[in-house]
N, CA, C and O atoms as CSV, one atom per row, in Angstrom:
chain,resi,resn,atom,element,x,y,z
A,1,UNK,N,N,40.931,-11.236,-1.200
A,1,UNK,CA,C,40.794,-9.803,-1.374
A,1,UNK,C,C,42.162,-9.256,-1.740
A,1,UNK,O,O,43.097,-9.334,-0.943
A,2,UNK,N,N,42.293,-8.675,-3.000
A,2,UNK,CA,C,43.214,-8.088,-2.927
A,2,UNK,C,C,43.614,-6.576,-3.116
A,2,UNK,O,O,42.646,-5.989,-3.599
A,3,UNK,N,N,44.682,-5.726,-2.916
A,3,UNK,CA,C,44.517,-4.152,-2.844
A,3,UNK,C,C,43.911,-3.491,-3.877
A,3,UNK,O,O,43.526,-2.322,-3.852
A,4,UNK,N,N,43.837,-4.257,-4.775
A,4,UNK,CA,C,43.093,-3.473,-6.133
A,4,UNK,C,C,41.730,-3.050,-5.667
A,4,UNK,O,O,41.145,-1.997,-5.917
A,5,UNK,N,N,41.243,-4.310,-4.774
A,5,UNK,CA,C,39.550,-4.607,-4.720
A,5,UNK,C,C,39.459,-3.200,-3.321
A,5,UNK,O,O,38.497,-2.445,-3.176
A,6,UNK,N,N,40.510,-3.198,-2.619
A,6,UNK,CA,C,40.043,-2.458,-1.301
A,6,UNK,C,C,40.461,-0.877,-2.331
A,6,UNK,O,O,39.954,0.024,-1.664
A,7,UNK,N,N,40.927,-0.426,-3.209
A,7,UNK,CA,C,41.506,0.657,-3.579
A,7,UNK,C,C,39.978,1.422,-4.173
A,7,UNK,O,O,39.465,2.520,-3.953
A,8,UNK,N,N,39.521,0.061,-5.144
A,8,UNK,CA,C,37.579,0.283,-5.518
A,8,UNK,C,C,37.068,1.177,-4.390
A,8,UNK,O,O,36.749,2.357,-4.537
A,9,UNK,N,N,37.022,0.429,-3.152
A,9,UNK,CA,C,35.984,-0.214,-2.495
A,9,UNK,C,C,36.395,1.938,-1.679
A,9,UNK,O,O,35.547,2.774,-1.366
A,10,UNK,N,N,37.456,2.027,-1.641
A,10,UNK,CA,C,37.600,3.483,-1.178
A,10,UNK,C,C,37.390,4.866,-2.189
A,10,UNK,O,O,37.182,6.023,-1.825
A,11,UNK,N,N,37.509,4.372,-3.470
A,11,UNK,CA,C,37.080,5.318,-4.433
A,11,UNK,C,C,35.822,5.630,-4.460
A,11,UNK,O,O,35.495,6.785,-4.729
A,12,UNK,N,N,34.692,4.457,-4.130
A,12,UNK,CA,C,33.620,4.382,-4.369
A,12,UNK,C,C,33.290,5.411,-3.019
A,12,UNK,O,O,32.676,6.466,-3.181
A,13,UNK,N,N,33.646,5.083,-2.038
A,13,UNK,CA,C,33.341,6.157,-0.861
A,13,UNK,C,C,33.678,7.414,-0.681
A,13,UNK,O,O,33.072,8.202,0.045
A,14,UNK,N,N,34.641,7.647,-1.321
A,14,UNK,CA,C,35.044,9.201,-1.082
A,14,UNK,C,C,34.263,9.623,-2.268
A,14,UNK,O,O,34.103,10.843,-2.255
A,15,UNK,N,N,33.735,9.052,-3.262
A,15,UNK,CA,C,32.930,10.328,-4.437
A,15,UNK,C,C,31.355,9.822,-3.957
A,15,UNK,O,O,30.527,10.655,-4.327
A,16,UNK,N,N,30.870,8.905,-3.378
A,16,UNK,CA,C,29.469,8.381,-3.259
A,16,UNK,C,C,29.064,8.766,-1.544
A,16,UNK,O,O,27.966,8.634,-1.002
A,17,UNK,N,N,29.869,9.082,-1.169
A,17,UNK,CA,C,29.500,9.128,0.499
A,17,UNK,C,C,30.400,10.280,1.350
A,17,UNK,O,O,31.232,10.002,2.214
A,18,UNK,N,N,30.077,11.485,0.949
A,18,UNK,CA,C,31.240,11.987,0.875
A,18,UNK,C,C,31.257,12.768,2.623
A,18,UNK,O,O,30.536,13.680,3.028
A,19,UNK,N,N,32.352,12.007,3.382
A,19,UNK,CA,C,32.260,12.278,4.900
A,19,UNK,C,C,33.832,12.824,4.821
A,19,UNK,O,O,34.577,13.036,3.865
A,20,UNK,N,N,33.972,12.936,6.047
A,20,UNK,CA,C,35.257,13.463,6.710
A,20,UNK,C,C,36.379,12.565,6.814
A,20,UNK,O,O,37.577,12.775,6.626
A,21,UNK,N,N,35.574,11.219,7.247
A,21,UNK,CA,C,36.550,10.152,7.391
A,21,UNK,C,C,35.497,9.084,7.833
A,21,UNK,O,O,34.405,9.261,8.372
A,22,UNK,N,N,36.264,7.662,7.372
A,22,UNK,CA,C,35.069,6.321,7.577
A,22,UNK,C,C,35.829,5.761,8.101
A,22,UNK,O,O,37.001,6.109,7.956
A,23,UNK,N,N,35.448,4.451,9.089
A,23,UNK,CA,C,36.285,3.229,9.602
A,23,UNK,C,C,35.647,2.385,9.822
A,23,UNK,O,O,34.769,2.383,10.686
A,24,UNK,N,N,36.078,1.030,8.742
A,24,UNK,CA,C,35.645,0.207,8.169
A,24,UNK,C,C,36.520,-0.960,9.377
A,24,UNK,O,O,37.673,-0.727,9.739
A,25,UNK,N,N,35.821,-2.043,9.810
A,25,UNK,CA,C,36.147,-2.861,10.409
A,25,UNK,C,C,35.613,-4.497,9.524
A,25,UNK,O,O,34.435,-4.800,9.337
A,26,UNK,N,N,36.762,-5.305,9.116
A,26,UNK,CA,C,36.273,-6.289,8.492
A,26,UNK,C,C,37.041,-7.152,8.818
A,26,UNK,O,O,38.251,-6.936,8.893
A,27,UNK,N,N,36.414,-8.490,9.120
A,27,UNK,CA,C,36.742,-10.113,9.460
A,27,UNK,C,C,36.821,-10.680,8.664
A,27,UNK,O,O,35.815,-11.223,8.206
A,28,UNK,N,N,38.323,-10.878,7.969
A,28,UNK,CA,C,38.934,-12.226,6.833
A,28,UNK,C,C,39.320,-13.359,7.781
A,28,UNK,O,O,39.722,-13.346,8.944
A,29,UNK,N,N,39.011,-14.574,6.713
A,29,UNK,CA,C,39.691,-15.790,6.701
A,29,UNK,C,C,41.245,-16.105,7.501
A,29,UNK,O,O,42.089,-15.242,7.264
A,30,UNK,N,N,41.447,-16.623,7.914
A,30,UNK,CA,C,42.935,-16.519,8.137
A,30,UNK,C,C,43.741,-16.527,7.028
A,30,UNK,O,O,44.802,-15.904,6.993
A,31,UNK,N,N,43.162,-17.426,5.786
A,31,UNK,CA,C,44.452,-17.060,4.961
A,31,UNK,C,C,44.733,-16.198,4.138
A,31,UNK,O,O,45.817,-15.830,3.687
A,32,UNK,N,N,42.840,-15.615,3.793
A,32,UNK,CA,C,43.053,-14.163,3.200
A,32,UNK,C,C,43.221,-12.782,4.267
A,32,UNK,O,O,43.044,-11.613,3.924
A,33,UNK,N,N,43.475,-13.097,5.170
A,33,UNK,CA,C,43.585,-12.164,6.101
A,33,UNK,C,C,45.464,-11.885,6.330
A,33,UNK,O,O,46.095,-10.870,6.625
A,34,UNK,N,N,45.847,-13.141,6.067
A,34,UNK,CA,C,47.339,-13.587,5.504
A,34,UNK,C,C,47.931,-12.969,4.871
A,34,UNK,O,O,48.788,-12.174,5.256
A,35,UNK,N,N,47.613,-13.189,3.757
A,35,UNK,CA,C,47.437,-13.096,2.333
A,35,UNK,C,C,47.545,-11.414,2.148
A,35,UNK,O,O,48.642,-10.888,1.960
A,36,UNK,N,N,46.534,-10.779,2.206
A,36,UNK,CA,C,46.343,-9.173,2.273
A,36,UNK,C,C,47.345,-8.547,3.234
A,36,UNK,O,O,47.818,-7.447,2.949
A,37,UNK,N,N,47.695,-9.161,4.330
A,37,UNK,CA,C,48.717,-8.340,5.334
A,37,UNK,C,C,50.292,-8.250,4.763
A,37,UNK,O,O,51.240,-7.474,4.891
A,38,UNK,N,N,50.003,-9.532,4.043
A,38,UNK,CA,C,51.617,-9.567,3.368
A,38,UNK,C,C,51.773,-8.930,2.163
A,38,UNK,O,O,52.911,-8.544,1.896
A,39,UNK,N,N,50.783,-8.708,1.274
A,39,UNK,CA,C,50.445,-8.096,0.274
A,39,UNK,C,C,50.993,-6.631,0.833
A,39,UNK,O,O,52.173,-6.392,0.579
A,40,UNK,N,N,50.187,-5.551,1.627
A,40,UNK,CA,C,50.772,-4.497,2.262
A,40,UNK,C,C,51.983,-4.440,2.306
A,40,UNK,O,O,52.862,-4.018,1.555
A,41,UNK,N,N,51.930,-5.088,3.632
A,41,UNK,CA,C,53.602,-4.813,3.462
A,41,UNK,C,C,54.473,-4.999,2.631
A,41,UNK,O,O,55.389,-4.182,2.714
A,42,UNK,N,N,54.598,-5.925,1.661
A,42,UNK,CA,C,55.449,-6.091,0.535
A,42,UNK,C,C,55.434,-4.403,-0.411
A,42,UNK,O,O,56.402,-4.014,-1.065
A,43,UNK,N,N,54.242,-3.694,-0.276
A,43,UNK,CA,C,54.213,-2.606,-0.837
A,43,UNK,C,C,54.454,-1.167,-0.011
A,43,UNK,O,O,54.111,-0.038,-0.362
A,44,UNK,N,N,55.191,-1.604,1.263
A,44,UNK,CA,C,55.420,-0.617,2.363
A,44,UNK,C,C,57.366,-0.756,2.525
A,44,UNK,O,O,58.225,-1.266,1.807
A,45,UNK,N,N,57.401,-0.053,3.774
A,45,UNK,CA,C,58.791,-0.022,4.188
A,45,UNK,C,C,59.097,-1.392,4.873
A,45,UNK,O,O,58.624,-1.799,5.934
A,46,UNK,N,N,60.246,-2.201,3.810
A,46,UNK,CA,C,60.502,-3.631,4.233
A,46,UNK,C,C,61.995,-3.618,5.517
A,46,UNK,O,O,62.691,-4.514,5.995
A,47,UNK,N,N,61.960,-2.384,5.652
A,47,UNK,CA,C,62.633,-2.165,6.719
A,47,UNK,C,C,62.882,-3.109,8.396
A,47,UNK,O,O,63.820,-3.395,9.140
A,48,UNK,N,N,61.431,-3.307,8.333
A,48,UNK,CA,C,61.446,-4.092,9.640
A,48,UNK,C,C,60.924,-6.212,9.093
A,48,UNK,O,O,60.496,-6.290,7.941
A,49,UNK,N,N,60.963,-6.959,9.518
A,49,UNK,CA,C,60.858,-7.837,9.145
A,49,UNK,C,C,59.682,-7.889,9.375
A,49,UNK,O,O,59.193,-7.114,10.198
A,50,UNK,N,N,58.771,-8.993,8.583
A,50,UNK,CA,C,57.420,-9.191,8.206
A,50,UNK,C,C,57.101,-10.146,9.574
A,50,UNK,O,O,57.820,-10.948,10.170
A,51,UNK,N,N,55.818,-9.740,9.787
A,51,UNK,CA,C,55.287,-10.901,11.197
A,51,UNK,C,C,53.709,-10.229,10.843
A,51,UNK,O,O,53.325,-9.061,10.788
A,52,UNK,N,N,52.911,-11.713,10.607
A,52,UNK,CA,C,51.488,-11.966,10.802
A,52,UNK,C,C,51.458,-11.479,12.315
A,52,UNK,O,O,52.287,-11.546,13.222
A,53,UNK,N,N,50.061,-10.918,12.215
A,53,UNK,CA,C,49.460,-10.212,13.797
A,53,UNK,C,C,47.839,-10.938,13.141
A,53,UNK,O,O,47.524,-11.665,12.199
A,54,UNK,N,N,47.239,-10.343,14.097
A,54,UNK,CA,C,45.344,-11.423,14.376
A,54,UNK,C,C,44.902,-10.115,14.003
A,54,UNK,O,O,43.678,-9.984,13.982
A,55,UNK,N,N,45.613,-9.079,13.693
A,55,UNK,CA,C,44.470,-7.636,13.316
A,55,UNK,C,C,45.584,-6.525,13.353
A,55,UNK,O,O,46.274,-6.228,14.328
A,56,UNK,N,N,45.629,-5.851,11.819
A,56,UNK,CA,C,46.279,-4.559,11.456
A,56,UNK,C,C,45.408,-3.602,10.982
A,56,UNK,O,O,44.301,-3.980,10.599
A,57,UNK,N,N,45.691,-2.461,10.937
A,57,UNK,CA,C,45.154,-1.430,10.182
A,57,UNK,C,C,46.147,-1.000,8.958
A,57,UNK,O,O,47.371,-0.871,8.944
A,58,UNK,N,N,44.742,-0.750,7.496
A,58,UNK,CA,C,45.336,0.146,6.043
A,58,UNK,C,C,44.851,1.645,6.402
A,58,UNK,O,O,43.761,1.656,6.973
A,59,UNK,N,N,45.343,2.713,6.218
A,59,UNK,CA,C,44.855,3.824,5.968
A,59,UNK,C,C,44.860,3.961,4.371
A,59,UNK,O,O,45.717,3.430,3.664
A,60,UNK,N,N,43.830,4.714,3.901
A,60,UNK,CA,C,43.928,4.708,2.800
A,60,UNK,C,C,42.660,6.383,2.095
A,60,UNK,O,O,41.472,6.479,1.785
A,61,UNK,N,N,43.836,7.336,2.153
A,61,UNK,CA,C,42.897,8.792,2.084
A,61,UNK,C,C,42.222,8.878,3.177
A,61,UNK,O,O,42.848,8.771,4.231
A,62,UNK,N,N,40.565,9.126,3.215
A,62,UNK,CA,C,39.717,8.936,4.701
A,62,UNK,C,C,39.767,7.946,5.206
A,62,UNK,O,O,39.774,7.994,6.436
A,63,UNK,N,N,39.827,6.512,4.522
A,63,UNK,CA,C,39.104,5.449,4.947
A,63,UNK,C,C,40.246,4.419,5.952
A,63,UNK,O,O,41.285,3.885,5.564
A,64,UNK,N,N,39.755,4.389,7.045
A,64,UNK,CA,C,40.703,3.530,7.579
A,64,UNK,C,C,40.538,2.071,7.548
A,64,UNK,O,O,39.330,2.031,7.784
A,65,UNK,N,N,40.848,1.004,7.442
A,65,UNK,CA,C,40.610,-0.611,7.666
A,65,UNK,C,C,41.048,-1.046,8.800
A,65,UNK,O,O,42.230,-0.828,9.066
A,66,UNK,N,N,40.100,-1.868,9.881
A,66,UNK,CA,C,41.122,-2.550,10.207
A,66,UNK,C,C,40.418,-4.129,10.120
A,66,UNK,O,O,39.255,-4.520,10.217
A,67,UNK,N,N,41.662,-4.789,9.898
A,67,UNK,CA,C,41.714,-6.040,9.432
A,67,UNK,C,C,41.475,-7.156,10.472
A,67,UNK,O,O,42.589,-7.425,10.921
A,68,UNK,N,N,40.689,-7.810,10.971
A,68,UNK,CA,C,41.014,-8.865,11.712
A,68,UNK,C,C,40.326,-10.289,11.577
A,68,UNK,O,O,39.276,-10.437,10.951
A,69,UNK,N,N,40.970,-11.285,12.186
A,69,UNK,CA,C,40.968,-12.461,11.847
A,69,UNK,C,C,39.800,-13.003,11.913
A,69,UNK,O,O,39.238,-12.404,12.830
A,70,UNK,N,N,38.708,-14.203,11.262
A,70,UNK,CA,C,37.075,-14.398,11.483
A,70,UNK,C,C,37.848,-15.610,12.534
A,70,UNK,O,O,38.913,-16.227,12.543
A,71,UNK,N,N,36.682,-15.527,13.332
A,71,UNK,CA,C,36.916,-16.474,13.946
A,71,UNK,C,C,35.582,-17.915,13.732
A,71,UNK,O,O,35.720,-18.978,14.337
């Protein structure tokens, strides 16, 4: 998954479903769950050093994500 696909996936909701605010809870892979967390941050404040966690949150306009690991 990458931010392009989650950027869709929030356009499509704010003009097709149109609420106040949504929160989306979804279970990746470990390595696309990896993969996407580092992706973020590489596009955030690299201020603090990068560390994998088992579950973050994207805000993104209404829609919040949070990310966690499938088990």
């Amino acid at each position: 998954m990458v931010i392009e696909s989650i950027k869709k996936i929030v356009d499509f909701l704010e003009e097709e479903i149109k609420v106040e605010e949504i929160s989306l809870t979804l279970s990746l892979h470990p390595l696309a769950h990896k993969s996407l967390q580092k992706e973020i941050w590489e596009m955030g404040n690299k201020s603090n050093p990068f560390e994998y966690t088992d579950e973050f949150n994207l805000q993104m306009n209404k829609i919040k994500f949070t990310f966690l690991i499938k088990e």
